[in-house]
C-alpha positions in Angstrom: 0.0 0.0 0.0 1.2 3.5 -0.8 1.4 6.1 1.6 -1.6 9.0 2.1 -1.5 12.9 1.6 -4.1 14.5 4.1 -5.0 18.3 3.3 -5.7 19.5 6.9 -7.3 22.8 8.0 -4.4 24.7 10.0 -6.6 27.5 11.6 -8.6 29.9 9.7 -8.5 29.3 6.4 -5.0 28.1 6.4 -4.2 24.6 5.3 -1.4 21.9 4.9 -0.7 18.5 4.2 1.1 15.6 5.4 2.2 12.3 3.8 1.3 9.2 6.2 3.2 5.8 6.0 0.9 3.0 5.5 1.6 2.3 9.1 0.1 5.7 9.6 3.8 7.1 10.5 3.8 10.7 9.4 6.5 11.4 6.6 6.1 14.8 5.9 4.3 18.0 6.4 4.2 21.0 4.2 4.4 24.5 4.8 0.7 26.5 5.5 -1.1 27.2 2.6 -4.3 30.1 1.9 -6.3 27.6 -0.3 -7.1 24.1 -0.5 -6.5 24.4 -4.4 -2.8 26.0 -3.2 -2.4 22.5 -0.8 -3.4 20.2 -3.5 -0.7 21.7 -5.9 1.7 21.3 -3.3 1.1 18.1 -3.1 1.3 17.5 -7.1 4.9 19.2 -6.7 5.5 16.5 -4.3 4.8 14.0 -6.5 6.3 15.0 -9.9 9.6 16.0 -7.6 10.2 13.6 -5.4 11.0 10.3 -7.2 13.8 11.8 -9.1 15.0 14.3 -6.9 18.2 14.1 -5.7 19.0 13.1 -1.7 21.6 16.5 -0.5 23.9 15.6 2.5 24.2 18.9 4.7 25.2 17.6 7.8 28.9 18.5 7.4 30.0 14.5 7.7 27.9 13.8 10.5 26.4 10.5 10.6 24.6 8.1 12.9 26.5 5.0 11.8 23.2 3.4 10.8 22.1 2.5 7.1 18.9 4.5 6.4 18.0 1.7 4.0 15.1 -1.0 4.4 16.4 -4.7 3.7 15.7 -5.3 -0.4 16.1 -1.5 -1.1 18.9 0.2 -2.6 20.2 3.5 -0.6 19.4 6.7 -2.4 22.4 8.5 -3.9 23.4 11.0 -1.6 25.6 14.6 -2.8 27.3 16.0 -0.3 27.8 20.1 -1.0 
């Protein structure tokens, strides 16, 4: 199963979304937007972007020691700047 994006109402009439894991994890949540129609072309910039965008490594050589990647998957390529 693919994951969700909810548009949520963020006061008044502000709104955002956020991309929930299958497992209902939340992924990602966007900046406020004025409209719903402004939310929902977030979201399609989301989509169109994010499969072929490319993962940026600004943590100056910092790292946790742990593989970010699921068993099966291959890691994303990562530029450092």
């Amino acid at each position: 199963m693919a994951g969700v994006f909810e548009i949520a109402e963020a006061g008044n009439e502000s709104y955002f979304f956020r991309l929930t894991a299958p497992d209902g994890t939340v992924v990602a949540v966007s900046p406020l937007f004025n409209t719903v129609k402004g939310a929902a072309a977030g979201i399609n910039a989301v989509r169109e972007n994010a499969a072929t965008g490319l993962v940026v490594d600004l943590s100056a050589g910092k790292t946790s020691g742990k593989s970010g990647t699921r068993a099966g998957k291959a890691p994303a390529a990562i530029t450092s700047r």
